[in-house]
VOTORPA-757070 format. One record per residue (C-alpha): residue in one letter; y, z, x. Coordinates in steps of 0.1 Angstrom, whole numbers, plus 5000, padded with zeros to 4 digits. Example, Ala and Ser with C-alpha at 12.3 -4.5 7.8 and 13.67 -1.06 7.14 Angstrom:
% VOTORPA-757070
A495550785123S498950715137
//
This chain:
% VOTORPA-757070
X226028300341X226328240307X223528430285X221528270259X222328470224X219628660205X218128450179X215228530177X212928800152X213729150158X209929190169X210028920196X213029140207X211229430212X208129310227X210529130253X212429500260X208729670261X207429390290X210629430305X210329830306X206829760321X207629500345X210129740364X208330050357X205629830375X207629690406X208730050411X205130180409X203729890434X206529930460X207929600452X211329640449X212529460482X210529160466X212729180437X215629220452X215228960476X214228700447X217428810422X219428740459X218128420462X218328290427X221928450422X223328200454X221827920447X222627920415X226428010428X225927750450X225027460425X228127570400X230527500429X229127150439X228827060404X225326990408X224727090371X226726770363X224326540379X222926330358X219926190375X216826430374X215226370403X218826380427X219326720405X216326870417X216226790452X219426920455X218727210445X215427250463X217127220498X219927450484X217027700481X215327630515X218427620535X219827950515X215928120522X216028020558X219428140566X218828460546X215828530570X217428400601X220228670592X218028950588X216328880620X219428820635X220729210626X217029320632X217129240667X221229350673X220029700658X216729720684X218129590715X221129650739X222430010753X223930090718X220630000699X219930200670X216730420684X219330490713X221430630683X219030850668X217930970702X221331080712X221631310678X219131550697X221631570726X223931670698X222131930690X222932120720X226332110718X227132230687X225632550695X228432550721X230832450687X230032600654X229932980640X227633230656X226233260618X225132930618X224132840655X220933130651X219432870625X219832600651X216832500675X217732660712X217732350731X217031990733X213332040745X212932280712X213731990690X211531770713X208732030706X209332060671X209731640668X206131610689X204731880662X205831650633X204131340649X200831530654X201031680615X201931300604X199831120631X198130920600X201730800583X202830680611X199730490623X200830330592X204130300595X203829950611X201829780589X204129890561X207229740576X204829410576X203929410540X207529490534X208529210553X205828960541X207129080500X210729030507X209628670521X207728600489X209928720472X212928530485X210228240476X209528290441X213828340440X214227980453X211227830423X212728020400X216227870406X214627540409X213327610376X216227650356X217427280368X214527150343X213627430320X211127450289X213027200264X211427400233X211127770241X209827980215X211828290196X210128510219X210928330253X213928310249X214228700242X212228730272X214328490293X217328650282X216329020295X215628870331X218828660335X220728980318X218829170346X220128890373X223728870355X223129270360X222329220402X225728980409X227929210393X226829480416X226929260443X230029080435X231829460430X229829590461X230329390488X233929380485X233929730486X231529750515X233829480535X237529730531X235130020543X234129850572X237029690579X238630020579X235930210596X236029940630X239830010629X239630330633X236130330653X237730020675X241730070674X242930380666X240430640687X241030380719X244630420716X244530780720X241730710750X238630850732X236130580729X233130690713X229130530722X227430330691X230430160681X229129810672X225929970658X228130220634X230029960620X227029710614X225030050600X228430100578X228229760565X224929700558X224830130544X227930060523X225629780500X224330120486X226730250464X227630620468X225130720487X225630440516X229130600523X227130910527X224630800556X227630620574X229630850572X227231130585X226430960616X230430890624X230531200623X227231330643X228231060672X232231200671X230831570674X229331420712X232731380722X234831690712X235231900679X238731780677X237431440673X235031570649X237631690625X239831400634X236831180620X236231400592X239431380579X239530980578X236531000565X237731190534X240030950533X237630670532X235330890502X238530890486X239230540487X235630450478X235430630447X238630500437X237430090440X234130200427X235630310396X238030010394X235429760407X232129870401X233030080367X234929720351X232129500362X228729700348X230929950330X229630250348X231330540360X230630720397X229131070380X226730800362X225530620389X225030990407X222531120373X220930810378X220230830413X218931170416X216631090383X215430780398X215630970434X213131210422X210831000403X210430710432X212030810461X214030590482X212930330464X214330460434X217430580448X217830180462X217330040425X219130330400X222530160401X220629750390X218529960368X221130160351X223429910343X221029710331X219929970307X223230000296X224429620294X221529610272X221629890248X226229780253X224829420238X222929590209X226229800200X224230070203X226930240229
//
């Protein structure tokens, strides 16, 4: 996307930074960062989407914008059709993911049978321990997770709107305002920097979460057959590894954790096995995340780490979700100033 340049007062540039600030110092606040996310995805492919059919070229108005308006809706529906679509594949059948997380209990006992003397005494004693001490949590959190429901609505109903307001907003920029003022077009320049900001990641991060994957069902679906060890959860690892690898870093983390939880169930050997590709994996990450992610937002690894646990401990997961847009976005900006 190619960004308007600054022309306008220095003043009109800083009250556009300062709304800016506030607007995602906001969205952060209100718990409305799926909303956002879901309208930069939806803006970014249609707008992707109308550059490679040439729709820009069109020169009648009214074919222009109807084009793009069923580029939108038919982008928004499959977008949600998807997400219900890996919704339901991680709730239902024998390797669902609640199956998943219930079999990490099981786990439990037998690494007592596996690890250090040291370390097993810190361990719960059995399976109906951690049952005990799971039922405890529930009746100390009854109240959050009364509530835990209706929050996966509202999340749900403001990654629809959002995915919404994505689709006007790309339907926007097929007839914008012909006569913007200095100071909206400093504004409009800090939200399509913030969007340019959102493809890179995703253009660097998708990739990167496809070779992991790729890699991972290999090994998950090939390799460990070949030597007869087939372990449960397959299909819902790799689509966890997928979908975790969007997250960069930390997403390598989670996937990789539960590999290796699930490999424990079958034998320490495999364990270590697992462990040891999984190095591999870290290894091969951090390598396309410097050469990918680092040359498209010019960020290194250690950077996107400070960021995270900064943004980790001011929001939570939300904040650990948005440091890498956030950061580079800082940074592009304060990189177009020359102040870096």
């Amino acid at each position: 996307m190619k960004l308007p340049k600054n022309t306008g007062p220095l003043t009109d540039i800083i009250v556009a930074w300062t709304l800016m600030g506030l607007a995602l110092f906001t969205i952060l606040h209100l718990h409305l960062l799926a909303a956002m996310l879901a309208g930069l995805l939806v803006f970014q492919l249609v707008h992707l989407l109308s550059s490679a059919l040439h729709i820009p070229f069109i020169t009648s108005r009214n074919i222009k914008i109807a084009v793009v308006a069923l580029l939108a809706m038919a982008t928004i529906a499959l977008l949600v059709l998807g997400g219900v679509g890996v919704a339901v594949f991680l709730r239902k059948g024998p390797d669902n993911l609640a199956t998943l997380l219930t079999q990490l209990a099981i786990i439990v006992d037998d690494l007592r049978r596996l690890l250090p003397v040291g370390i097993v005494e810190y361990l719960p004693a059995d399976t109906e321990t951690v049952k005990t001490l799971v039922s405890g949590w529930f009746r100390e959190h009854a109240a959050e997770v009364r509530t835990l429901g209706a929050d996966t609505l509202r999340t749900f109903a403001h990654i629809l709107i959002g995915l919404i307001i994505g689709g006007m907003l790309a339907l926007h920029e097929v007839e914008p305002n012909r006569k913007p003022t200095p100071f909206l077009r400093a504004l409009t320049e800090r939200v399509r920097l913030l969007a340019d900001t959102f493809l890179r990641i995703m253009q660097a991060q998708v990739p990167i979460s496809a070779i992991n994957t790729t890699l991972t069902g290999i090994y998950l679906v090939v390799v460990l057959p070949s030597f007869d060890i087939n372990l449960p959860f397959t299909k819902t690892l790799i689509v966890v590894t997928f979908i975790a690898g969007l997250l960069p870093v930390v997403g390598n983390l989670i996937s990789n954790t539960l590999i290796f939880l699930v490999s424990l169930s079958f034998s320490f050997a495999v364990a270590v096995a697992s462990l040891g590709f999984l190095i591999v994996i870290h290894k091969l990450e951090y390598f396309l995340n410097a050469r990918i992610v680092g040359a498209r937002i010019n960020a290194r690894a250690w950077e996107l780490l400070i960021a995270m646990l900064v943004f980790e401990s001011a929001w939570g997961i939300a904040g650990l979700i948005a440091a890498p847009l956030l950061y580079a976005y800082i940074k592009q900006e304060l990189t177009q100033r020359k102040l870096i």
